[in-house]
Each structure stands twice: as C-alpha cells, then as structure tokens.
C-alpha positions as CSV (number, residue, x, y, z in Angstrom):
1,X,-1.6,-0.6,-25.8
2,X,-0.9,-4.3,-24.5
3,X,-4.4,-6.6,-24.7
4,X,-4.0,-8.5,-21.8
5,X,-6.6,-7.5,-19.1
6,X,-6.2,-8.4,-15.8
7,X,-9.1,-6.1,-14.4
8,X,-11.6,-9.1,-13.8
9,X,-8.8,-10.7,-11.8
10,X,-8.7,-8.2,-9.2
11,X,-12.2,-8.6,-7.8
12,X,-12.5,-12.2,-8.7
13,X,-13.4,-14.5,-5.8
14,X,-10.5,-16.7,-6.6
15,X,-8.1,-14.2,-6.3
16,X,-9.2,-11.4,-4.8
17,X,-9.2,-10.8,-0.6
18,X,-12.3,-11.9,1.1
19,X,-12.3,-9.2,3.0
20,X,-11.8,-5.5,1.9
21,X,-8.0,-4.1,2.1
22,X,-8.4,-1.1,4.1
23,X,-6.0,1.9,3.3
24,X,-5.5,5.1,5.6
25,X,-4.9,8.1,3.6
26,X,-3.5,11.0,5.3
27,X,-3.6,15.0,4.4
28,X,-0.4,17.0,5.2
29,X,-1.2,20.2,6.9
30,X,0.8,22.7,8.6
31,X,-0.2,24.4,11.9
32,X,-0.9,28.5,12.9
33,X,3.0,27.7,14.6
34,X,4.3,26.3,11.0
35,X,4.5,22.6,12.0
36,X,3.6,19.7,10.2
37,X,-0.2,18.2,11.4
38,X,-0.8,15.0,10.1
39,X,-5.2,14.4,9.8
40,X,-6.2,11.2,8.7
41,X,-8.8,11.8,5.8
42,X,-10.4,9.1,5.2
43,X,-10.6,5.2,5.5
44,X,-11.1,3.1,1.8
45,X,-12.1,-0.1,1.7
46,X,-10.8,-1.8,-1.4
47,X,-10.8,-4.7,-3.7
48,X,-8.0,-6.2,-4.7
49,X,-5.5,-9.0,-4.3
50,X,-2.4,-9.4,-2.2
51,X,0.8,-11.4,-2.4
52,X,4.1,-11.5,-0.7
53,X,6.9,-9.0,-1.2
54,X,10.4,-9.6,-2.2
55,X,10.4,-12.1,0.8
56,X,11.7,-11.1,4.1
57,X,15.0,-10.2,3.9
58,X,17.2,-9.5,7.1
59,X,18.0,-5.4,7.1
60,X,21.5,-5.1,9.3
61,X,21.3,-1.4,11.0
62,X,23.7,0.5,13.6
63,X,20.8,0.1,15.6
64,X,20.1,-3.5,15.4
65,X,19.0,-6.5,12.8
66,X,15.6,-6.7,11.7
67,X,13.2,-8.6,9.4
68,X,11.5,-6.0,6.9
69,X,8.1,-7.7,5.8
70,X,6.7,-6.6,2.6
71,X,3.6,-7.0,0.5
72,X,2.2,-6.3,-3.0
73,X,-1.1,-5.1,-3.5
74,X,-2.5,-5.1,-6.8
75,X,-5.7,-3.4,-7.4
76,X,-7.9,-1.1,-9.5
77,X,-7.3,1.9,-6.3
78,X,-4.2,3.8,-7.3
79,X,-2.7,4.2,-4.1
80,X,0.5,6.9,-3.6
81,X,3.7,6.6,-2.3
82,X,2.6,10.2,-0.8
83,X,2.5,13.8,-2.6
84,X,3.0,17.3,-1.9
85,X,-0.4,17.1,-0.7
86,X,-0.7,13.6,1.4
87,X,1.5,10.8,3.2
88,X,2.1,7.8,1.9
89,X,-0.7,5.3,2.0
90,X,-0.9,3.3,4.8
91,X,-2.7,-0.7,4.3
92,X,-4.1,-2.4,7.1
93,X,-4.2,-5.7,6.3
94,X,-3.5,-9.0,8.2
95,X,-3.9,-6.9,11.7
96,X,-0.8,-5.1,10.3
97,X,0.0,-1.2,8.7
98,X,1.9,-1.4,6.2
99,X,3.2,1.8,4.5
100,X,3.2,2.1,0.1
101,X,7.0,2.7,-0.7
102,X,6.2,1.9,-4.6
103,X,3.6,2.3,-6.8
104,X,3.4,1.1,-10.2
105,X,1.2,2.8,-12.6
106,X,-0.2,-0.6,-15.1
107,X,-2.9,1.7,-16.7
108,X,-2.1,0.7,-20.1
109,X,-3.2,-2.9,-19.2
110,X,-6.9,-2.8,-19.9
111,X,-9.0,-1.1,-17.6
112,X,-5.4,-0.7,-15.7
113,X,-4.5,-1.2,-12.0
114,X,-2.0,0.3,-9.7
115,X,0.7,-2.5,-8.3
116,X,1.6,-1.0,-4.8
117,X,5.0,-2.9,-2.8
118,X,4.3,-2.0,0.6
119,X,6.8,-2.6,4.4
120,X,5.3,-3.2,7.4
121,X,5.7,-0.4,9.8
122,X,6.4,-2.3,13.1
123,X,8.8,-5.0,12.4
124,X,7.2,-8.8,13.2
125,X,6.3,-9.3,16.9
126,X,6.8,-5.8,17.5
C-alpha cells in the first residue's frame, strides 16, 4: 500500500473548490411499456478539487468540428461512469454539466479518493 496521502488535500482550503461540486445522479428504470425512464435521485454536494482535462482538443465529426472541454475532479465521492443500475454522473460545475466518462479508483492511496475525467455535455457557447 503506497504512504502518500493526499486525503487532507481534497478538502483543504487551498485546494479544494470554495463552493461544493454538485453531481446529479440518475436511476435507470424501465416503464409498464418496457422503455427506458430516466429519474434523477438525488443531488450531492461534494468536496473536492478540480483541474483541467486533457486540454480542449478540436473533435472533427461528419456532423461538424467541435471543441470537447473536459475536467478532472478529484475527490473522496467515488463517482461512476454509470452501472447496470444508474447513468453516468453528471457535475455541475462552473454553470456547466459535465458527464463522468472515467473514473479512477486511487483507494490504495491513504484514505483513497476517486479521480473522475469528465466532458462537458453542451459543447462551449452552446
């Protein structure tokens, strides 16, 4: 088990967001006419601390060019790329969603913390 702990970091003033990081988590369910139903569960608030992506690479598409935005959030929330059970997790933060399309599992770091790289679901502007 590694010894570094970066725990205390993630809800230090210095590092951490002054306001909380709020993630939408969302149950899967499936109607009486067998189609999907999405319900929004609930609403965390969470500590933690977020830094840019991998930048904001340009993303050529048949349908047109766009910028896709991304974000890490490190904190001690495991959040979830989705499950049988939920959708992905969706972070609102910076007055933008942004959906978790990685999470890294760091629990062997000390208390452990979950590393989530997340894209912005509306592209910039949009």
């Amino acid at each position: 088990m590694p010894l570094l702990d970066v725990s205390d970091l993630l809800s230090d003033p210095m590092f951490a967001e002054e306001t909380p990081i709020r993630v939408r988590r969302t149950l899967r369910m499936v109607s009486d006419r067998g189609r999907a139903v999405d319900d929004v569960v609930e609403i965390l608030e969470i500590e933690g601390v977020v830094t840019q992506g991998s930048g904001s690479p340009l993303v050529r598409a048949p349908e047109g060019s766009r910028i896709l935005s991304t974000i890490t959030v490190h904190s001690d929330t495991r959040l979830t790329t989705g499950t049988d059970e939920y959708d992905a997790d969706v972070v609102i933060w910076g007055g933008r969603d942004y959906t978790v399309m990685n999470a890294a599992d760091w629990s062997t770091f000390g208390a452990g913390f979950c590393s989530a790289t997340c894209a912005a679901i509306a592209p910039a502007g949009g």
